[in-house]
KEGU-459672 format. One record per atom (N, C-alpha, C): chain; y negated, z, x. Coordinates in nm, 4 decimals, always signed. Example, Ala and Ser with C-alpha at 12.3 -4.5 7.8 and 13.67 -1.06 7.14 Angstrom:
<sites>
(site "A",(+0.5690,+0.7800,+1.3190)),
(site "A",(+0.4500,+0.7800,+1.2300)),
(site "A",(+0.3300,+0.7800,+1.3200)),
(site "A",(+0.2250,+0.7080,+1.2850)),
(site "A",(+0.1060,+0.7140,+1.3670)),
(site "A",(-0.0030,+0.7870,+1.2900)),
</sites>
This chain:
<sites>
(site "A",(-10.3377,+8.8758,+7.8657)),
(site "A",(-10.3833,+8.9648,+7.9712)),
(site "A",(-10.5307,+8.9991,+7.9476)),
(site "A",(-10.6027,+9.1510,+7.9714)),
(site "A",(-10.7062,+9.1799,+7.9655)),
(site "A",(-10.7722,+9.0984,+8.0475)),
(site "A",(-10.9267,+9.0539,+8.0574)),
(site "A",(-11.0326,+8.9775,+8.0998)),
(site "A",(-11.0484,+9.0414,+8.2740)),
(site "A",(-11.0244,+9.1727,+8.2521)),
(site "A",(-11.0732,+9.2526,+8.4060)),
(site "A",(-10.9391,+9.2163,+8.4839)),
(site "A",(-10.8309,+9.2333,+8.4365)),
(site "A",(-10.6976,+9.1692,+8.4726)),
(site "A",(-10.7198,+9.0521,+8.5494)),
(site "A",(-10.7437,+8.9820,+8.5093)),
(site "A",(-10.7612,+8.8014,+8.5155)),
(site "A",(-10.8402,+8.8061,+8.6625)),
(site "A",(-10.9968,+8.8488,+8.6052)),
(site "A",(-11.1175,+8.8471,+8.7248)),
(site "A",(-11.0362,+8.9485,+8.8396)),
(site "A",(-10.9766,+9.0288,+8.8118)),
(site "A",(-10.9253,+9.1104,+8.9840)),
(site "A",(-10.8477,+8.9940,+9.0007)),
(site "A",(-10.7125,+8.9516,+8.9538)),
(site "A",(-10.6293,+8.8412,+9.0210)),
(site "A",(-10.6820,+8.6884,+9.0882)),
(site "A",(-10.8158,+8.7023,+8.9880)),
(site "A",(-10.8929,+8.5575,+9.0528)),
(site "A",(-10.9480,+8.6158,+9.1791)),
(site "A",(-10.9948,+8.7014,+9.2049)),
(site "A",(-11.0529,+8.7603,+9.2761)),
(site "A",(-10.9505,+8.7777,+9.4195)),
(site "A",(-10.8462,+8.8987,+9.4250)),
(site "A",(-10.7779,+8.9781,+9.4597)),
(site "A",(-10.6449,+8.9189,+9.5391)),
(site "A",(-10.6085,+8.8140,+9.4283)),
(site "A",(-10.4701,+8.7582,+9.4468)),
(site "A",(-10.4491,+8.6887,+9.5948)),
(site "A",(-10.3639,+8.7232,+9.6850)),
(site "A",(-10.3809,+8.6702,+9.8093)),
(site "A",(-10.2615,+8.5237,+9.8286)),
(site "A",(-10.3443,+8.4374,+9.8827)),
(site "A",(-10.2765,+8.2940,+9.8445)),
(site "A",(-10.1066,+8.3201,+9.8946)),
(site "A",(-10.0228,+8.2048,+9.8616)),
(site "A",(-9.8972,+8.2099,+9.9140)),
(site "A",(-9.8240,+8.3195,+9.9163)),
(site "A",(-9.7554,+8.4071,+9.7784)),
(site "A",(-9.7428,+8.5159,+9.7995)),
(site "A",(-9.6364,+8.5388,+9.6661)),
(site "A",(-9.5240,+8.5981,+9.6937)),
(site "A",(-9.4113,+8.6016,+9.5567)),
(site "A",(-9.4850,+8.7119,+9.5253)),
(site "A",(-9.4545,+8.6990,+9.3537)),
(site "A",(-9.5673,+8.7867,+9.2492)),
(site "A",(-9.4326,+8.8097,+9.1074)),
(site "A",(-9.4495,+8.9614,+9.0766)),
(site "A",(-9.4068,+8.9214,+8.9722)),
(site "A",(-9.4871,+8.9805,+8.8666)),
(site "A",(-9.4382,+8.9803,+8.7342)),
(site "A",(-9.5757,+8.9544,+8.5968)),
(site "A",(-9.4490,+9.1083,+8.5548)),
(site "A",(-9.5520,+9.2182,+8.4451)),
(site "A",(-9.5410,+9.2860,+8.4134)),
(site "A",(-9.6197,+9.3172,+8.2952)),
(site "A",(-9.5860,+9.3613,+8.1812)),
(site "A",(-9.7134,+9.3518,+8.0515)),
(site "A",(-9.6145,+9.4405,+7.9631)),
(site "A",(-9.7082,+9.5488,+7.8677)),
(site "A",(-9.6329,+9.5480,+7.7367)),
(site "A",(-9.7142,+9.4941,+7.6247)),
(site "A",(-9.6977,+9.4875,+7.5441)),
(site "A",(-9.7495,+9.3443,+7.4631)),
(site "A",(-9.7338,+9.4340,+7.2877)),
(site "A",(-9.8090,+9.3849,+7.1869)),
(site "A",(-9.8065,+9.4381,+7.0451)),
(site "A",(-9.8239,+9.3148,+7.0132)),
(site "A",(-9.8258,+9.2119,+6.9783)),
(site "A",(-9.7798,+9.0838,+6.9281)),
(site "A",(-9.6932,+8.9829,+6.9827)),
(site "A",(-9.7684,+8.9274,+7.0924)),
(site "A",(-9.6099,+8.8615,+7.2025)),
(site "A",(-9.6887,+8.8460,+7.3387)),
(site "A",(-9.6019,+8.8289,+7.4376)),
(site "A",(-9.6575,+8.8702,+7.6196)),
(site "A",(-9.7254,+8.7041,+7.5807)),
(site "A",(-9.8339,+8.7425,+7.6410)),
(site "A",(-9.9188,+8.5871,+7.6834)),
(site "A",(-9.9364,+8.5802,+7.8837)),
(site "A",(-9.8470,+8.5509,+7.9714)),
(site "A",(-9.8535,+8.5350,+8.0784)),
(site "A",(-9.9870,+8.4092,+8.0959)),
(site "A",(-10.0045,+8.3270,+8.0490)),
(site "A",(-10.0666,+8.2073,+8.0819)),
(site "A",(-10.1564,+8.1971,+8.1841)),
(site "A",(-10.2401,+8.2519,+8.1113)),
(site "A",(-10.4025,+8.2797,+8.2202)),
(site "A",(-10.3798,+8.3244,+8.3088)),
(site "A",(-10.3094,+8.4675,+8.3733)),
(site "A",(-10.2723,+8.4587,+8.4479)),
(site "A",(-10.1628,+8.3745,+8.5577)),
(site "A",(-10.0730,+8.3333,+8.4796)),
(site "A",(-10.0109,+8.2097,+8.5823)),
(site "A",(-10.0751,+8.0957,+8.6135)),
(site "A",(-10.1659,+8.0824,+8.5688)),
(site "A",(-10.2587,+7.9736,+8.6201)),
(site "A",(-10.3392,+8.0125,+8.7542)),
(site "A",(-10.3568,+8.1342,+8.7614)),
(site "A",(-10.4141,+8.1919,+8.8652)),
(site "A",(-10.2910,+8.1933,+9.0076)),
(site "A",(-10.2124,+8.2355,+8.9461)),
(site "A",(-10.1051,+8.2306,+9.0485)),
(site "A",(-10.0637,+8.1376,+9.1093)),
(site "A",(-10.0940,+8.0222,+9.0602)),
(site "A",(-10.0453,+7.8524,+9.0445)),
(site "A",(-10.1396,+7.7855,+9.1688)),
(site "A",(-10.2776,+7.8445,+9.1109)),
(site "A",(-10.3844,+7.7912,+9.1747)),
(site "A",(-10.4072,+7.8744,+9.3526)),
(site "A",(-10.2859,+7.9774,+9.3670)),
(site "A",(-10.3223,+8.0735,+9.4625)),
(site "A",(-10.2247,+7.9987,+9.5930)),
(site "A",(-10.1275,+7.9104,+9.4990)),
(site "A",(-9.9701,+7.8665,+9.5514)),
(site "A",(-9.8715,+7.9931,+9.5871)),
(site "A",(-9.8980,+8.0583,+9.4816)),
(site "A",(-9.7837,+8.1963,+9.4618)),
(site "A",(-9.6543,+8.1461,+9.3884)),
(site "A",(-9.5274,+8.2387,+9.3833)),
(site "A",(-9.4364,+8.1621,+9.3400)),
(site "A",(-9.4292,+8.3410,+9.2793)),
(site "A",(-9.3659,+8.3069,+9.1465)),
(site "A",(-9.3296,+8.4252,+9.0547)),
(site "A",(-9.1927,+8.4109,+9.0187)),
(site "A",(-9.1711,+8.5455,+9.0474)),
(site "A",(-9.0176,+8.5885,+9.0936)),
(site "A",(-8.9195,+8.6711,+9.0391)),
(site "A",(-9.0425,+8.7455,+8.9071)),
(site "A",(-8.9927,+8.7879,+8.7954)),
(site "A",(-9.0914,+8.8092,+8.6725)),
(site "A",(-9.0437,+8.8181,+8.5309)),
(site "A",(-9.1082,+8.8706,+8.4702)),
(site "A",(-9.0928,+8.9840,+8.3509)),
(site "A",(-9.0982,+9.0915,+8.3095)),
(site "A",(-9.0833,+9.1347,+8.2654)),
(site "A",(-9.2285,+9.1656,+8.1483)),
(site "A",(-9.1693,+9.2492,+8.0482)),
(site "A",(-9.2683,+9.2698,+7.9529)),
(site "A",(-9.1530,+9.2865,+7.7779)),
(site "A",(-9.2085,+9.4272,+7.7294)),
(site "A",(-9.1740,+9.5197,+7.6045)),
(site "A",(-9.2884,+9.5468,+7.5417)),
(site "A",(-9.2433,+9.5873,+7.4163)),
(site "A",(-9.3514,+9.6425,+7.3203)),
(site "A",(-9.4337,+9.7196,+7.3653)),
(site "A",(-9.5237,+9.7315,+7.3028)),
(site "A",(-9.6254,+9.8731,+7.3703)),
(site "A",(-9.7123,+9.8941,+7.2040)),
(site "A",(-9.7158,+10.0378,+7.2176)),
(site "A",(-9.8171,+10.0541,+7.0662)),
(site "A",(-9.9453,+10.0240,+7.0895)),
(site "A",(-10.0372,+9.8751,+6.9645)),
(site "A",(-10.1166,+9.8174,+6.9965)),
(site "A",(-10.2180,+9.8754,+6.8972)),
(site "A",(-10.3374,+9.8921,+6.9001)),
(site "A",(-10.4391,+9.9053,+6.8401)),
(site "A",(-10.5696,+9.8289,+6.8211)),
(site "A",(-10.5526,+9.7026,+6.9457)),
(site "A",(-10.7018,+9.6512,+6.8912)),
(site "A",(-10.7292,+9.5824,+6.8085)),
(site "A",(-10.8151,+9.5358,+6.7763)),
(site "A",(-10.9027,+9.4753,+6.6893)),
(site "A",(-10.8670,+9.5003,+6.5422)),
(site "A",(-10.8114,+9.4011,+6.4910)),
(site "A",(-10.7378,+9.4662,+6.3711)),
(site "A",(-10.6270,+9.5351,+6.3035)),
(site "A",(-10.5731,+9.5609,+6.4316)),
(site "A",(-10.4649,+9.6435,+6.3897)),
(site "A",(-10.5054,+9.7752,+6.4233)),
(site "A",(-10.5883,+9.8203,+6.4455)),
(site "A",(-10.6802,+9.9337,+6.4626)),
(site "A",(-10.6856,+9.9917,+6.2913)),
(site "A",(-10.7059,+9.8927,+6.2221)),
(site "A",(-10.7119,+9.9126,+6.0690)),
(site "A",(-10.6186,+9.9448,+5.9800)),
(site "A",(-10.4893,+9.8977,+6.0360)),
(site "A",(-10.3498,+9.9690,+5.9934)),
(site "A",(-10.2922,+10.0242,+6.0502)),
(site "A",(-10.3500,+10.1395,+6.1349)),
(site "A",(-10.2709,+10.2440,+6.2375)),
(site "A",(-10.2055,+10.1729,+6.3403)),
(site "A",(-10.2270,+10.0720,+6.3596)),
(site "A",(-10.1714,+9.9512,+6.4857)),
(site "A",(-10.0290,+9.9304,+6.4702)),
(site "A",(-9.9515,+9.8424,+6.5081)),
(site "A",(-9.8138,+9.7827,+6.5423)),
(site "A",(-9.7429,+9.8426,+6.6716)),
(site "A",(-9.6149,+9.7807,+6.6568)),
(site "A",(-9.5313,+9.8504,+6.7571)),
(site "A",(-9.5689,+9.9867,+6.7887)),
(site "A",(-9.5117,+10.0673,+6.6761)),
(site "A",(-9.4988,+10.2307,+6.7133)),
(site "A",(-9.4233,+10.2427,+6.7126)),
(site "A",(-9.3827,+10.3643,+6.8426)),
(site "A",(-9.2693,+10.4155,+6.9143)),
(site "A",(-9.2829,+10.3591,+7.0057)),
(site "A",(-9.3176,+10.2148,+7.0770)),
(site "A",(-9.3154,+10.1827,+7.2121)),
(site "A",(-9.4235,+10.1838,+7.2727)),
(site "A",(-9.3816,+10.2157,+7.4176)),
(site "A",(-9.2377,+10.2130,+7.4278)),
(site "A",(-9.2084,+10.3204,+7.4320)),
(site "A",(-9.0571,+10.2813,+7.4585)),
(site "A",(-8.9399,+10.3840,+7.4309)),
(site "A",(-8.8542,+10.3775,+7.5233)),
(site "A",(-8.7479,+10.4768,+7.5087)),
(site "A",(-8.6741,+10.5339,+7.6395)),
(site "A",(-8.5813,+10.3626,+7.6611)),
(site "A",(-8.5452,+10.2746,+7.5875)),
(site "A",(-8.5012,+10.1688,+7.5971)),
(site "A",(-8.5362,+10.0339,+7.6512)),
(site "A",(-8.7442,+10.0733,+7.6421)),
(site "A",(-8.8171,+9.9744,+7.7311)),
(site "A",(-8.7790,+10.0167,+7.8504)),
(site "A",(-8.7998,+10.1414,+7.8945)),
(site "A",(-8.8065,+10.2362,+8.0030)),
(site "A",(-8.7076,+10.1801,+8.1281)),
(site "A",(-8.5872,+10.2263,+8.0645)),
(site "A",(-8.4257,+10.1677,+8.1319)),
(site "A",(-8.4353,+9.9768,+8.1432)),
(site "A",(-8.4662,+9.9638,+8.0852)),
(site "A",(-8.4998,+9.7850,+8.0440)),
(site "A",(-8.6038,+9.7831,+8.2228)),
(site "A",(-8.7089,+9.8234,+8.2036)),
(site "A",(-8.7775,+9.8345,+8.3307)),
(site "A",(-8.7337,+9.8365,+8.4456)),
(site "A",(-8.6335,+9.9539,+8.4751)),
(site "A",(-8.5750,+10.0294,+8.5815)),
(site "A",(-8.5363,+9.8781,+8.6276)),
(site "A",(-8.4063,+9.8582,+8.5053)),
(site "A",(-8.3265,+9.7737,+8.5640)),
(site "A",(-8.4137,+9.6264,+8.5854)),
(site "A",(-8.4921,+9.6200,+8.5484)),
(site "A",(-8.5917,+9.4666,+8.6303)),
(site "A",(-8.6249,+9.4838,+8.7491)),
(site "A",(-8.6871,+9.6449,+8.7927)),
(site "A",(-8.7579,+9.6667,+8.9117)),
(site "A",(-8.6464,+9.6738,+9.0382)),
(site "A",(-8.4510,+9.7108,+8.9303)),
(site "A",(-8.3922,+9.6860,+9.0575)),
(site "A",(-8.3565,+9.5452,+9.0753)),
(site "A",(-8.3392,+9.4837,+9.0328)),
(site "A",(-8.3298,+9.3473,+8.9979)),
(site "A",(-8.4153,+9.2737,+9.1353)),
(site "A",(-8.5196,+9.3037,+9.0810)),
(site "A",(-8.6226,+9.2494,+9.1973)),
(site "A",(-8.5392,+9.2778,+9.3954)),
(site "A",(-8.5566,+9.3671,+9.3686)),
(site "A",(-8.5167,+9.4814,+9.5013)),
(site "A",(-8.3532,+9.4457,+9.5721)),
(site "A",(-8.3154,+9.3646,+9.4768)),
(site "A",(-8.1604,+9.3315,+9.5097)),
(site "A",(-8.1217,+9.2835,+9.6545)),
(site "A",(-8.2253,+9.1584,+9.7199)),
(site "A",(-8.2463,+9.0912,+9.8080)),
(site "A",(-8.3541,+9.2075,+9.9269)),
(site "A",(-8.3973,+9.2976,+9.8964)),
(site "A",(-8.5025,+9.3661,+9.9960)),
(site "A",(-8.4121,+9.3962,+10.0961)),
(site "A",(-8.4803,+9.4461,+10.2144)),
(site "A",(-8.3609,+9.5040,+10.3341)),
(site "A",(-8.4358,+9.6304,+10.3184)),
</sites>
């Protein structure tokens, strides 16, 4: 997770509160740092999702970056169906 990410959720995150995690990722999803925040808030996480995304920093900036094409219409639908997922239980 980006650094500004982190500091809003340390910040932001309101205690006792179902949360779920969302990321697209060019090497692999690192939830951590943030679930530690969540942990420390006594939030309970309720889903998580996370797909490729085309990455460019640091050094992969130098080989036209990784994961190109995502996402794609297959993350997309992949999404949908998490966000209904979630929503299953809503009234």
């Amino acid at each position: 997770m980006h650094q500004s990410v982190i500091n809003f959720a340390e910040v932001n995150l309101p205690e006792n509160k179902d949360v779920f995690l969302i990321c697209t990722y060019g090497g692999k999803p690192v939830f951590d740092s943030i679930k530690g925040i969540i942990k420390e808030k006594q939030g309970r996480i309720v889903g998580e999702f996370c797909c490729k995304g085309y990455d460019t920093f640091g050094p992969f900036k130098l080989i036209g970056g990784i994961s190109k094409g995502h996402r794609d219409k297959n993350d997309l639908d992949n999404a949908k169906a998490f966000f209904k997922g979630l929503c299953k239980n809503c009234n």
